[in-house]
C-alpha positions as CSV (number, residue, x, y, z in Angstrom):
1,X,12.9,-18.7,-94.0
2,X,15.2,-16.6,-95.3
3,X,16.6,-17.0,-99.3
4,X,19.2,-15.6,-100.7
5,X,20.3,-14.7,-104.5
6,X,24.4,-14.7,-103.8
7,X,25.0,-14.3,-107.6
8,X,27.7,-11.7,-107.8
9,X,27.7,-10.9,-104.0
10,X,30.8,-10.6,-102.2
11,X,31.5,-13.3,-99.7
12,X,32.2,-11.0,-96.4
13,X,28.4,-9.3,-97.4
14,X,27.2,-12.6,-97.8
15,X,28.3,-14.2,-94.8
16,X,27.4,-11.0,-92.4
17,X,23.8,-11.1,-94.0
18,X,23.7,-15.2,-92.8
19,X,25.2,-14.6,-89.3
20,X,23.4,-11.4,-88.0
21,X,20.3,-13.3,-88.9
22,X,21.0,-16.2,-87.8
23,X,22.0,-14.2,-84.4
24,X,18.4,-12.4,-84.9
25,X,17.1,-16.2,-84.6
26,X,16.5,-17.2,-88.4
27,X,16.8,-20.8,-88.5
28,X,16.5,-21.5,-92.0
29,X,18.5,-20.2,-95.3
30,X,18.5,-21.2,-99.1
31,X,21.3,-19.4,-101.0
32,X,20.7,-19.9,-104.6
33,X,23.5,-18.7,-107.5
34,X,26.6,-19.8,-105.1
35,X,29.5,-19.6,-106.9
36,X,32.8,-19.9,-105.3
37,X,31.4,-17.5,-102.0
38,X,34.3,-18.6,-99.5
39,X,33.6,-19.2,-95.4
40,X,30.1,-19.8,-95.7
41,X,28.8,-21.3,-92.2
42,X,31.9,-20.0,-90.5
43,X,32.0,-19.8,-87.2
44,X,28.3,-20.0,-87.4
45,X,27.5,-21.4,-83.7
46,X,23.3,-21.7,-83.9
47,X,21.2,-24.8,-84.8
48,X,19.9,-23.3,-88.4
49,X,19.9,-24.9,-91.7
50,X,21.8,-24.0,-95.1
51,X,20.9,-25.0,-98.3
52,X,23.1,-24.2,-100.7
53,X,22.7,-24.3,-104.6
54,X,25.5,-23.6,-106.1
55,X,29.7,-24.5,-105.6
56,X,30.8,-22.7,-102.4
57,X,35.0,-21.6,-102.0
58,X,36.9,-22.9,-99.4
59,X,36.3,-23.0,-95.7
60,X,32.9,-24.0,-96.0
61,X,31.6,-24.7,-92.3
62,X,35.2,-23.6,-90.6
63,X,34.8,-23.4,-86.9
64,X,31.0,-24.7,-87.0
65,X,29.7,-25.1,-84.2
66,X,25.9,-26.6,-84.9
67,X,24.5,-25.9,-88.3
68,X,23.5,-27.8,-90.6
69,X,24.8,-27.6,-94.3
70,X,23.6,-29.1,-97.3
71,X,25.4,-28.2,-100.8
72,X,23.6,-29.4,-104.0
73,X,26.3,-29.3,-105.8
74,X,30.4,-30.1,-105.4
75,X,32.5,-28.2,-102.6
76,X,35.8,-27.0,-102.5
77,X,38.8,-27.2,-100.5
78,X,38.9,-27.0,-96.3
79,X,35.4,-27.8,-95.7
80,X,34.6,-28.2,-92.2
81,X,38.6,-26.6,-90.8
82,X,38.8,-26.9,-87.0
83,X,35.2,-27.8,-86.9
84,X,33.4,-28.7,-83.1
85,X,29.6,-29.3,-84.2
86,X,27.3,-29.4,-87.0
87,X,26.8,-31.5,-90.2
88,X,27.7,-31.0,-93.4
89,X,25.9,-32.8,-96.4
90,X,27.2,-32.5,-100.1
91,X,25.9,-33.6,-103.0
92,X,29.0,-33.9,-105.1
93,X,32.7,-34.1,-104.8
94,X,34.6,-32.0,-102.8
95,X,38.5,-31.1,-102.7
96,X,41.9,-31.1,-100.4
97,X,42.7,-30.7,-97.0
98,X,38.8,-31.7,-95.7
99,X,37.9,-31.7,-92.0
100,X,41.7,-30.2,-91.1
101,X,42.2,-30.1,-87.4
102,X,38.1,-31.3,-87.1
103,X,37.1,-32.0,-83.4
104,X,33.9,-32.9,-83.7
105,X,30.5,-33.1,-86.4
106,X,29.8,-34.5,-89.6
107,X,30.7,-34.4,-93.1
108,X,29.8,-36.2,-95.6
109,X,30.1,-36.0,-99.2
110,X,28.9,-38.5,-102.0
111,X,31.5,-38.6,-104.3
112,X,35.4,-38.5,-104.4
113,X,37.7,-36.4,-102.4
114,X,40.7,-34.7,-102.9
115,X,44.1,-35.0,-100.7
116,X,44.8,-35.1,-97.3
117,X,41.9,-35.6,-95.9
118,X,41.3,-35.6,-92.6
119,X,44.5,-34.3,-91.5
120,X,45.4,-34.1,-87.8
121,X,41.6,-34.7,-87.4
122,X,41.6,-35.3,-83.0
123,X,38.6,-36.5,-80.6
124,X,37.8,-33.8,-77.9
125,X,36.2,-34.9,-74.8
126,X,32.6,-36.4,-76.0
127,X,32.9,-35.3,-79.6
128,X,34.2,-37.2,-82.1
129,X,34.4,-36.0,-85.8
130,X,33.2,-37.9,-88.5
131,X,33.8,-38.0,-92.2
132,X,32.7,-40.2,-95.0
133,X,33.0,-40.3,-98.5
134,X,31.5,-41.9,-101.0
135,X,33.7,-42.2,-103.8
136,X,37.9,-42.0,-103.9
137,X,40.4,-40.1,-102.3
138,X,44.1,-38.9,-103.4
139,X,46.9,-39.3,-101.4
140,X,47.6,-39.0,-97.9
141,X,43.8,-40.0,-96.9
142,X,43.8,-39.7,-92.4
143,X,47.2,-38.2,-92.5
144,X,48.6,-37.9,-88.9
145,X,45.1,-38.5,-88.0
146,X,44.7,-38.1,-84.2
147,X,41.2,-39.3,-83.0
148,X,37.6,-39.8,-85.1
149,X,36.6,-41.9,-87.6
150,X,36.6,-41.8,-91.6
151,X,35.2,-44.0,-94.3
152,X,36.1,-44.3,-97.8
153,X,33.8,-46.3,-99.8
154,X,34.4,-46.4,-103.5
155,X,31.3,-46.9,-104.8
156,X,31.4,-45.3,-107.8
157,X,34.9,-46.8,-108.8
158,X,35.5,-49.5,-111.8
159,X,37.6,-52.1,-111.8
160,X,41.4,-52.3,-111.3
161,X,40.8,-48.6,-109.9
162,X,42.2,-48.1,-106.2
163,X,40.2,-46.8,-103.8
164,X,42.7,-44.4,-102.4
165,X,46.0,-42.8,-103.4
166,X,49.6,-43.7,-101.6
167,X,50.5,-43.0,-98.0
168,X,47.1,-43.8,-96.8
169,X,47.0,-42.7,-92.6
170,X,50.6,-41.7,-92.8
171,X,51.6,-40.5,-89.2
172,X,48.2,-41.8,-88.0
173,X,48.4,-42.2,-83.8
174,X,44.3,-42.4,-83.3
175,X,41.0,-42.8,-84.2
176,X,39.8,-45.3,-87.1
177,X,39.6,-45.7,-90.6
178,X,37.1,-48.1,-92.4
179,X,37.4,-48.9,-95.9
180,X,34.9,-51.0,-98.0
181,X,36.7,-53.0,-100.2
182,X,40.4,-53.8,-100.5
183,X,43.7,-51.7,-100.4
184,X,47.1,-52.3,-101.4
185,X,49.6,-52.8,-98.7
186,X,52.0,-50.9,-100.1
187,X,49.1,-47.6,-100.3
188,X,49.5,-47.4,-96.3
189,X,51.3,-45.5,-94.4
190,X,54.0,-47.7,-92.0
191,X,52.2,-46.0,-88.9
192,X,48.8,-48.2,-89.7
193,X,47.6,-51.9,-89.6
194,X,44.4,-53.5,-91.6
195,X,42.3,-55.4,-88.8
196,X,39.1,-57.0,-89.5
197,X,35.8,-55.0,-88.0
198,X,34.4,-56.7,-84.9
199,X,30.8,-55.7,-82.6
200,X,31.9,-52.1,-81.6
201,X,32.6,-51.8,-85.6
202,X,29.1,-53.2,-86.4
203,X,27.2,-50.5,-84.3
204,X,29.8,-47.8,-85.5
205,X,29.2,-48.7,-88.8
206,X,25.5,-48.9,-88.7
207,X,25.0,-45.5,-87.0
208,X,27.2,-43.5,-88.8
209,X,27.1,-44.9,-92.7
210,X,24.0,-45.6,-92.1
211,X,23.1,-41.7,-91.6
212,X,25.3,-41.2,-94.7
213,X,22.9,-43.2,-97.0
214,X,19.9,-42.0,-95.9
215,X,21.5,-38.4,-96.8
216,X,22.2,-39.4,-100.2
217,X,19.1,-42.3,-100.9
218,X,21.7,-45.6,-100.9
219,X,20.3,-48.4,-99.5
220,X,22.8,-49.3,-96.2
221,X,22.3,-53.1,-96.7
222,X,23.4,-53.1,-100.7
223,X,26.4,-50.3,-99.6
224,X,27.7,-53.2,-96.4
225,X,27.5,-56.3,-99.5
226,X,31.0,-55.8,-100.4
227,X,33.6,-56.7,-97.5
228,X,34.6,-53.9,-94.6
229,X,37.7,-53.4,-93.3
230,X,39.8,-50.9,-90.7
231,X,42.8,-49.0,-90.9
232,X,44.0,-48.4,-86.9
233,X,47.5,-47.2,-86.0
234,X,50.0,-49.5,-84.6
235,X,52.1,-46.6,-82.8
236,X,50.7,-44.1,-80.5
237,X,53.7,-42.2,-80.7
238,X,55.0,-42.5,-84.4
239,X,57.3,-39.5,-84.2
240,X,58.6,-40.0,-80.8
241,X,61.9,-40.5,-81.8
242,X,62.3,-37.6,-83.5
243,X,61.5,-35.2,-80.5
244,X,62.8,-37.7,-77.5
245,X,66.2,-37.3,-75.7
C-alpha cells in the first residue's frame, strides 16, 4: 500500500508519483489532504485502488481505463471525461459536465449533481457506461446522450422539489434514463418519451442500483419503494434535419 500526504503538492507531482507506481505494480493508494489536486486517476489503465480523502479538481478518472476510485468526500467538475473502464465511488456531491463523452465504467455519486451530465455519453462495443446519482441534478441531465444508462434518484429531496432541472435528455438518440419518482413533462427535452420499466428494466435495475447501494449502505428494496420510470428517445436521428440535403 502506498499513502500519500498531497497537502500542498502540486497535481502533475502528484499524479506522476501515482502512475509510475502503479506502472511498478502498486495496487493500492490512500491520498489523504486532497484538496482540489486536478486529473487524479487519469489515464491510469491498471486494476489498483484509490482512496481519496479529501475534494479532488476536475478530471477526476479522465480516460480511466480500470481503477477503482473512491472519494470520501464531494468531487468536482468532469469526473470520469471520455472514460472506457473503471469505477468511480464518491461520497458526496459532485459538479458539471460528469461522465462527458464516457464509453464505458461506473460512476456513482451519493448526492446531487451539477449540469449536463452525461453529455454525449455513447456505448462502445461490449461496454456500456454507467452513472447514478443519488440526489438531484441541474439542467440538461443525459444531454445528447448517445448510448449507456443513467439514474437519478432523489432521495434526499423534500417535497414540491423537482428531481431535475429543464431540458432533461435534450438531443438524446440512445441509451436509457431511469428516474425514481416523477418529472414534469414540460422538464424533458422534445427528443425523449416516459415509458414504464418492463423485465430487461428489472434485471438492469437490480444489477446496477443495486451495486450503488451497497457502495453507499442503502437498503435496494426501501430505494425501489417509490415508483421507477424511463426516459428513452423517440428519434434516433434528432438533428437530421439540420445536416440532411
Amino acid at each position: 500500500m502506498m499513502q500519500i500526504d498531497a497537502r500542498g503538492m502540486y497535481y502533475r507531482d502528484l499524479n506522476k508519483m501515482i502512475k509510475e507506481a502503479a506502472w511498478a505494480g502498486e495496487t493500492e493508494f490512500i491520498l489523504d489532504n486532497v484538496n482540489g489536486q486536478r486529473y487524479i486517476g487519469t489515464g491510469v489503465d491498471r486494476k489498483v485502488n484509490i482512496t481519496i480523502n479529501g475534494v479532488p479538481g476536475n478530471d477526476l478518472a479522465a480516460f480511466a481505463n480500470g481503477p477503482v476510485i473512491t472519494v470520501n468526500a464531494n468531487a468536482q467538475d468532469a469526473i470520469g471525461n471520455t472514460m472506457n473502464d473503471g469505477l468511480v465511488v464518491v461520497h458526496g456531491l459532485a459538479g458539471d459536465v460528469l461522465g462527458y463523452a464516457m464509453r464505458g465504467g461506473r460512476i456513482y455519486i451519493k448526492d446531487d449533481v451539477g449540469y449536463r451530465v452525461g453529455i454525449h455519453m455513447k456505448e462502445y462495443r461490449r461496454q456500456v457506461p454507467v452513472i447514478i446519482a443519488g440526489g438531484r441534478a441541474g439542467d440538461f441531465f443525459g444531454e445528447y446522450m448517445a448510448g449507456g444508462i443513467m439514474m437519478l434518484l432523489g432521495l434526499n429531496r423534500k417535497p414540491g422539489q423537482p428531481l431535475a432541472g429543464d431540458y432533461l435528455g435534450t438531443g438524446m438518440h440512445g441509451g436509457v434514463i431511469y428516474l425514481r419518482g416523477e418529472v414534469a413533462a414540460y422538464r424533458l427535452g422534445k427528443e425523449v418519451a416516459v415509458f414504464a420499466l418492463d423485465d430487461g428494466d428489472e434485471k438492469t435495475l437490480q444489477k446496477y442500483l443495486g451495486e450503488f447501494c451497497d457502495c453507499f449502505g442503502l437498503d435496494y428494496n426501501q430505494v425501489r419503494e417509490e415508483k421507477f420510470c424511463k426516459l428513452v428517445p423517440v428519434s434516433h436521428r434528432p438533428y437530421g434535419r439540420l445536416y440532411a440535403g
